[in-house]
N, C-alpha and C positions, 0 to 999 in steps of 0.2 A: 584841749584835753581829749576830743572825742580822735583826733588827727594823733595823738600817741597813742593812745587805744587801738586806733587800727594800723598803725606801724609797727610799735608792740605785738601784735597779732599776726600782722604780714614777718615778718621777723620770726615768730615761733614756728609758724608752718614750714618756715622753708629750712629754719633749723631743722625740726621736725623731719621732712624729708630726707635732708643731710645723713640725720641720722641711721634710716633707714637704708637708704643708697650705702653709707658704709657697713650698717651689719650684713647687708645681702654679699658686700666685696669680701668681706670675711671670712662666711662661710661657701663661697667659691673658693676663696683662697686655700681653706680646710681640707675642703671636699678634692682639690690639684692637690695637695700635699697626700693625702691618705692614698689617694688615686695609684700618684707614684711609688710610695714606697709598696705594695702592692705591686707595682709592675715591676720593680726590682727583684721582691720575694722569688715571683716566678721565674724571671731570670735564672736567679740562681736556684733555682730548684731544677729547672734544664739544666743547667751546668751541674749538679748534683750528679741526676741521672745521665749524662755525659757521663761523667766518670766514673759512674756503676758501670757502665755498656763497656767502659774499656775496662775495667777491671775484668767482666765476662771475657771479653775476647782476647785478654793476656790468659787468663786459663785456660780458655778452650784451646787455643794457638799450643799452649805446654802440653796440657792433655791428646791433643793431635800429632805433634812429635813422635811421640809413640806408637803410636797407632800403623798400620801398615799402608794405609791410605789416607795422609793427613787432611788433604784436602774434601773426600768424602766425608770423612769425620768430623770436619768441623762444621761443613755444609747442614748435616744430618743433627748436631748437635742444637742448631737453634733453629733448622725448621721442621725437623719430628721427634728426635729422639727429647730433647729438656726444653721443648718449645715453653710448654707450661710452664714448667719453672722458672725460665727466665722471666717471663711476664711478670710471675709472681715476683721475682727479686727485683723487677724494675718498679712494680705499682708498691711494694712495700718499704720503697725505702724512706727515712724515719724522716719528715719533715715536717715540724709542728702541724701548721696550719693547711698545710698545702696537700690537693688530690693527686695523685699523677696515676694516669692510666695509657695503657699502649691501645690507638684506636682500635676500636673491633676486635682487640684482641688477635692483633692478624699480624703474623711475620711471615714474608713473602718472598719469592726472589725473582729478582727481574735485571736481566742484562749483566750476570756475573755478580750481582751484586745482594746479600740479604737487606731487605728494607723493612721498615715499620715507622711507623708515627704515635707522638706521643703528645698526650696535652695535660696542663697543668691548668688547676683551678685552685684560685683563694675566694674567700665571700671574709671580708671584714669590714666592720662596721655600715653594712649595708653599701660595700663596694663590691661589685663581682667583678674578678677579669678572670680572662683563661687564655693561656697561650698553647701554642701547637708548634713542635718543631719534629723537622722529620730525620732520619737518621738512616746510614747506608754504610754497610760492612762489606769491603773487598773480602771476594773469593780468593782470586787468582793470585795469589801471591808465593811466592818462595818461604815455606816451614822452616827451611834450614837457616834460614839469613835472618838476622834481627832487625827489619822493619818497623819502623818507625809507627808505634800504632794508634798517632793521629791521622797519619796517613788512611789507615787499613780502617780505621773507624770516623767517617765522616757527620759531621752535623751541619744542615742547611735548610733554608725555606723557615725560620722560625718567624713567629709573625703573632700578631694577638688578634683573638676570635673572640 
């Protein structure tokens, strides 16, 4: 009796533990599930703003046709004249959960090219991630010709911070 007693016991602890070993795989398993879809979100919330940026540079591209100097004009357009505002149309576009800010607020130009950097942040259920993807606008291009404008508006280096 006392030898099932203590096999009956040796038996409960280790269920015991069983148990515990699978709740702990559980909520790992949870905590990878929530993780990702979260890193999807931001995905697509880059790609959101993606194609806010090309929306910006199909109108600016129109609005520069006109103009007497297209290429001054478009230059001028997002880094003094509606610098501000473009920021503000990239940080406000409408995504439930998600922050998106252009770093430092800084549109630059470097080698023919406008630059800026942009990161995306979610906090859900005590998940944070934020990703960072950078983005580069050809200057040099031909106004009069209908250029392709993935080309003219590039995204690279996107990566999670």
């Amino acid at each position: 009796m006392i030898t099932t007693l203590i096999s009956f016991s040796i038996v409960s602890i280790i269920c015991i533990g069983c148990i515990g070993i699978i709740n702990s795989n559980n909520e790992i398993i949870d905590i990878n599930y929530k993780s990702t879809i979260v890193k999807y979100k931001l995905k697509g919330g880059l790609e959101l703003v993606y194609s806010k940026v090309l929306e910006e540079v199909n109108n600016t591209i129109e609005k520069s046709k006109i103009s007497e100097n297209p290429q001054s004009y478009f230059k001028n357009y997002f880094l003094i004249d509606n610098k501000n505002n473009f920021i503000y149309k990239i940080e406000n576009i409408n995504l439930n959960d998600i922050e998106v800010y252009v770093v430092n607020d800084k549109v630059y130009m470097e080698n023919n090219h406008i630059r800026f950097d942009i990161t995306c942040n979610n906090k859900t259920n005590n998940i944070k991630k934020s990703y960072k993807s950078s983005f580069k606008i050809k200057t040099d291009f031909d106004f009069n010709n209908n250029t392709d404008l993935n080309e003219i508006v590039i995204k690279y280096n996107s990566q999670e911070i």
